[in-house]
N, C-alpha and C positions, 0 to 999 in steps of 0.2 A: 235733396237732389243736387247731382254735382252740377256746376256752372258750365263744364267743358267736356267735352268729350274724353277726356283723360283714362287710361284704364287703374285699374285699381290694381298695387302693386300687395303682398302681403310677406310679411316677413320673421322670424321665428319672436319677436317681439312687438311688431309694428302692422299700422296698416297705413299704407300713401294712396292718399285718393283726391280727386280735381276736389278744387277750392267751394264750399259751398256757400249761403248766407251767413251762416251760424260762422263761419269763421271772421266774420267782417268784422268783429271787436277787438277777438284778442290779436290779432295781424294789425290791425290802426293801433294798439295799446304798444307792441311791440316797435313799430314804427316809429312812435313817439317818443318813445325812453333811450333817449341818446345814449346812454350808455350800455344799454344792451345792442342796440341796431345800430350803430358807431360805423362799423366798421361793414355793417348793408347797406347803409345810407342812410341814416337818419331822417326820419320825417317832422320838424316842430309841430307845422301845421296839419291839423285833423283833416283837409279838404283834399291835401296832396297823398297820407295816408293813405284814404280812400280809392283818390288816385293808382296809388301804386294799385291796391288790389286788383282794380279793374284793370290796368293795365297787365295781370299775372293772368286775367280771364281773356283778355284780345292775344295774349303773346299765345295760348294755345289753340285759339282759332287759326292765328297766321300762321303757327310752325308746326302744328301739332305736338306741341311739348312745352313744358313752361316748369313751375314750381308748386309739386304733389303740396299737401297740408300731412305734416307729421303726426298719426295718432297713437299715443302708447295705449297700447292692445286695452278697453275699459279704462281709459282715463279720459282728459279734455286733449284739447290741441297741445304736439310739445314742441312744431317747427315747421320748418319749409324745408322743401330739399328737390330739387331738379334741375334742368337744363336752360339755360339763360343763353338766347342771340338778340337780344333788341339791338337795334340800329348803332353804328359806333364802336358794335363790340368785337376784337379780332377773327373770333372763330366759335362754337359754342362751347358755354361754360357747365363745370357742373359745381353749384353749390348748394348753401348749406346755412341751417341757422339753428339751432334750438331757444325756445322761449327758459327764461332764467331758472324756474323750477325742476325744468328738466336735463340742466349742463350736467356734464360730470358722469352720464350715464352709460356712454355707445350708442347712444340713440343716433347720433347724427355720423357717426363712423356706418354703424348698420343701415340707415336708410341713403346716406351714399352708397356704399356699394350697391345697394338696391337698385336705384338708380341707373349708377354707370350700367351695371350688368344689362339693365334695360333697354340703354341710349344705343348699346353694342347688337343685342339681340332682336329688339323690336324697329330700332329706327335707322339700324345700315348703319351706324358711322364706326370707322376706325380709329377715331382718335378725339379724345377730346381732352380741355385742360380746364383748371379751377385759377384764378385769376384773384391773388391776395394781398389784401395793402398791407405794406412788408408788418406793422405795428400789432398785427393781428397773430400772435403767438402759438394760439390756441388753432386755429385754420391752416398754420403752416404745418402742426407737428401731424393735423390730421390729415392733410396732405400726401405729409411722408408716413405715413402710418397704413394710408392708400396703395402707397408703392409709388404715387408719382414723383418727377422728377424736377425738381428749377430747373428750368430752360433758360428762363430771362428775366431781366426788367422791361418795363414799356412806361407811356402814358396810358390812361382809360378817361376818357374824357370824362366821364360822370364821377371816376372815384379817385383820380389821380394816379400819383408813384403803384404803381402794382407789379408783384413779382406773378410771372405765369409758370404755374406750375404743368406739367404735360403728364396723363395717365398712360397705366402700360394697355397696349392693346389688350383684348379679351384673354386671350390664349396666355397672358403674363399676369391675370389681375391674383393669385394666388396673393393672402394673404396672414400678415404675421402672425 
């Protein structure tokens, strides 16, 4: 049973659906391994971990939209991927994360687009951007791989220097 009212997205390899219990381990495992979630935030401690999750379950109460859990079509969890506005944050975000098994694949290219296509269709917005600390290589190319555009640098009070990247409206999301 999903935690949120979230709808269930489906996709030619995937399925995005609200956060359940079952994902409460590998989301804290992935938290905790600085070097995969580096550059999500890192979580050392298992309490704040935790934390995040339940804060990914209040953020879709309060917005109606938060961060789908990644499933490859008959496999375990392989990520997160949705819409981010907590407090702080410029405008809303759409990101992205795959767990380390699953890099390399399209998986997180395919359930962005998912996604955005959704935040455009289901929930009115015009516009929205992915928000990447510049050292993140792999987030920018998929960025530009999205079609979005660098707009800017800023501060993000929670993750620092971040470059803001801005996606094309609906009517321009054609891609390569």
């Amino acid at each position: 049973m999903s935690l949120t009212n979230s709808p269930v997205l489906k996709t030619q390899n995937l399925i995005l659906r609200g956060p359940k219990k079952v994902d409460i381990e590998p989301t804290i495992e992935f938290l905790q391994n600085e070097e995969r979630s580096v550059f999500f935030g890192a979580l050392s401690n298992r309490g704040d971990a935790w934390r995040w999750f339940a804060l990914n379950i209040g953020h879709w109460h309060l917005h109606g939209f938060g961060y789908f859990t990644i499933v490859a079509k008959g496999e375990d969890i392989a990520g997160l991927c949705g819409v981010w506005f907590p407090e702080g944050w410029p405008e809303p975000e759409l990101g992205w994360v795959v767990f380390d098994e699953f890099e390399g694949k399209s998986i997180a290219f395919e359930a962005a687009q998912a996604v955005r296509s959704w935040a455009y269709s289901k929930l009115g917005f015009t516009t929205i951007t992915s928000n990447i600390v510049p050292k993140n290589k792999r987030s920018i190319a998929l960025a530009k791989r999205l079609n979005a555009t660098y707009e800017k640098e800023y501060h993000n009070d929670n993750m620092g220097h971040c470059y803001m990247y801005r996606h094309p409206y609906p009517e321009n999301t054609e891609n390569n």
